[in-house]
Each structure stands twice: as C-alpha cells, then as structure tokens.
N, C-alpha and C positions, 0 to 999 in steps of 0.2 A: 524357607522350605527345609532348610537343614536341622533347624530346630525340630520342628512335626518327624522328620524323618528316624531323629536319632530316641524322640518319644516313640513311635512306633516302635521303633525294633527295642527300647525296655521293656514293652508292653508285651511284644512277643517273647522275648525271653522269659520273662514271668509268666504268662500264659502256657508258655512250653513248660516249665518248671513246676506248673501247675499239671500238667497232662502228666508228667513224671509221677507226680504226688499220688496222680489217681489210682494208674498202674502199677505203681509200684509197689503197694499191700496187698495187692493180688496174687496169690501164691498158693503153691499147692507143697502142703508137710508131708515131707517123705524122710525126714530126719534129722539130725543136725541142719543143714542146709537143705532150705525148700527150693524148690522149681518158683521160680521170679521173671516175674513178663517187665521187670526194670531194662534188662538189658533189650528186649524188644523196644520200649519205649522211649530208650534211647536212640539207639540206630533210626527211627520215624523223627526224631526230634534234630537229628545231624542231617538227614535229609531237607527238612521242613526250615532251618534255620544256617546251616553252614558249622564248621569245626568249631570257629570261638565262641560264638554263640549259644551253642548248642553246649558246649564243655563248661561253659557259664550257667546255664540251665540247668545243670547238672549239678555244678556246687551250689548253688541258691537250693537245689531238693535236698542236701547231703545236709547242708547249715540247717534246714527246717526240719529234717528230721534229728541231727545232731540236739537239736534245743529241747525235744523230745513231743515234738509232732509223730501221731503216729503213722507215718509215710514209708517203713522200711517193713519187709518182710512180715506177714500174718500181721500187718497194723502194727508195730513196735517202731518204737523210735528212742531217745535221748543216746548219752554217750554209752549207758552201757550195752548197747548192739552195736556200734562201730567198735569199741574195745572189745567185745565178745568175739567167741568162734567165727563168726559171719563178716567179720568187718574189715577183712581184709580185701572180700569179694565186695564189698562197699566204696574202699577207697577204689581195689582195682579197675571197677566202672570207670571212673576219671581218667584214669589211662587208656583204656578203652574207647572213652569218648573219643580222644586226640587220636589215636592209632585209625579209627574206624572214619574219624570228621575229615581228616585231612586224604587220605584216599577217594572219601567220596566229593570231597572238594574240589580235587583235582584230576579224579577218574569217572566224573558222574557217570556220562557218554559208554565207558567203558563196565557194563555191570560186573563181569567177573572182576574187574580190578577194586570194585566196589567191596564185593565179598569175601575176597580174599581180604582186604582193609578187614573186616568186619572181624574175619576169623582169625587175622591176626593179633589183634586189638582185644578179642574174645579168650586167646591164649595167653595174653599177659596178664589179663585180671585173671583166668585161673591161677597162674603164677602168684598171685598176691594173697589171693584169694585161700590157697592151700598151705602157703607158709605161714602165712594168721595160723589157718587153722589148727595147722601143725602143732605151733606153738602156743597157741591155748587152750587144746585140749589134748596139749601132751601125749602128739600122736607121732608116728613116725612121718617121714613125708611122704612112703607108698601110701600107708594107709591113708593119710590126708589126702592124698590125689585119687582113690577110691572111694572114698566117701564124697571129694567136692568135688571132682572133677566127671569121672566117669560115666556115670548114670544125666548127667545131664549134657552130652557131648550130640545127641540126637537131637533133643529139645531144641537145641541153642543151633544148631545146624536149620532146623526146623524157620525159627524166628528169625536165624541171617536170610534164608528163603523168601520169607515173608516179607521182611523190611525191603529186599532187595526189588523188588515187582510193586510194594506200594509207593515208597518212596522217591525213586524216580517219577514217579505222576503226581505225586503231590509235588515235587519240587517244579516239575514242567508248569503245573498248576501254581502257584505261587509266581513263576515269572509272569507268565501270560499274564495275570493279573494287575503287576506289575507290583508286586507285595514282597518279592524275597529279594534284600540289599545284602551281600556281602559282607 
C-alpha cells in the first residue's frame, strides 16, 4: 500500500506542477512586470497538496520553464526570464511557497493565520523580486519597489482572498476523500 500511496502523491505533484504550468502564462502586461495568477496558483496548490509538496511543485514548474518551456509570464520561459528583470519575482515564489505552506500547514483551522502566512510569504518574494529588479535594470530600489511592488499590492491581496475561501474546501475535500497524505 505504501508503494501506490507514494505513486500517488508524485502523481499529484506533477499534476499540481502541471496546474502551475497552466496558470502561470496567464498574465496581464502592464510593464516591466505583469499581473501573474502564478502566485494564486500556488497558494490553491499548498492548500491542495501541503508545504513540501507543494514547494516541490513549484520547483518541478520553475526547472520546466527554466529548460525553456514556455510556462513563465506572457508564455516565456528558458534562463533568460529567470536572469531577466523578472526573475527575482520567480525565484521569490519558492520562498513564498514555504512562508505561505507551512502556516497553512499548521494553521489551516485558522484562515486569518492562513493569510497572514500567505501575505507574509507574498512580502518576501516582493523582497527578491525588487532587488532582481533593481539590479537588472539598473534601478534604484524606490523605484524598483514602484514598479514591482506597488501596483500589484491590491491584486495579490485580492488572490490571498481568493485562495483563502477556495482552498480550505478543497483541502476539506481531499481529506474526505481520503486523497490528501501529508
């Protein structure tokens, strides 16, 4: 049983990693840095699956768009978008995952402790996110925090909302099931 158990949950990971892929070229250009339903699609994916899992799912989408699948922002992918402007907001997802997985891990029960995880997690990849930026297009770090940060601080409030109300039912739904292991 333990064999089938430990296939399933690659299967979901990959599956999740897959939903990542989907989501994640969906985007709306508003400039340097687009509006990305990546980080929505994460938060659904740490719900659906748990912090390791889910932070695993997350690098298995980062390696496949790294190879140059195009799975990252407007359909782009290979190294030159993780080395670009952007790619700081790429890795910072990964920390994000962990900050946002492991609160809802262990605060499911609790939603605001969920979203607070979520919007903490969401302030550190801006942190990565804006120092990239800073530093590849040779901006200062106000201006880098006005361009990457600011204009999308509504949005992302928006998506912790959303992920916050869907995902605790999907995760309810996955135990019931008896489909979501640890």
């Amino acid at each position: 049983m333990e064999k089938k158990s430990n296939i399933y949950q690659m299967a979901n990971i990959g599956l999740m990693a897959a939903v990542i892929c989907i989501l994640g070229p969906l985007s709306i250009p508003i400039g340097v840095v687009p509006i990305s339903f990546t980080n929505l699609a994460i938060y659904i994916v740490l719900y659906a699956l748990g912090m390791k899992k889910g932070s695993a799912s997350y690098i298995i989408y980062m390696l496949i768009g790294f190879v140059g699948l195009p799975v990252f922002s407007n359909f782009s992918g290979g190294p030159s978008k993780l080395f670009g402007p952007t790619g700081g907001y790429i890795i910072g997802f990964f920390f994000m995952s962990l900050i946002a997985g492991f609160f809802i891990d262990n605060y499911i029960d609790k939603w605001y402790l969920c979203m607070i995880g979520m919007i903490l997690g969401t302030i550190v990849c801006y942190v990565f996110g804006s120092f990239w930026l800073s530093y590849q297009a040779h901006l200062t770090a106000s201006k880098a925090f006005a361009i990457g940060v600011i204009p999308f601080v509504p949005g992302d409030l928006a998506k912790i909302l959303i992920a916050s109300i869907i995902g605790p039912q999907i995760r309810k739904r996955l135990i019931k099931a008896n489909l979501f292991f640890v």
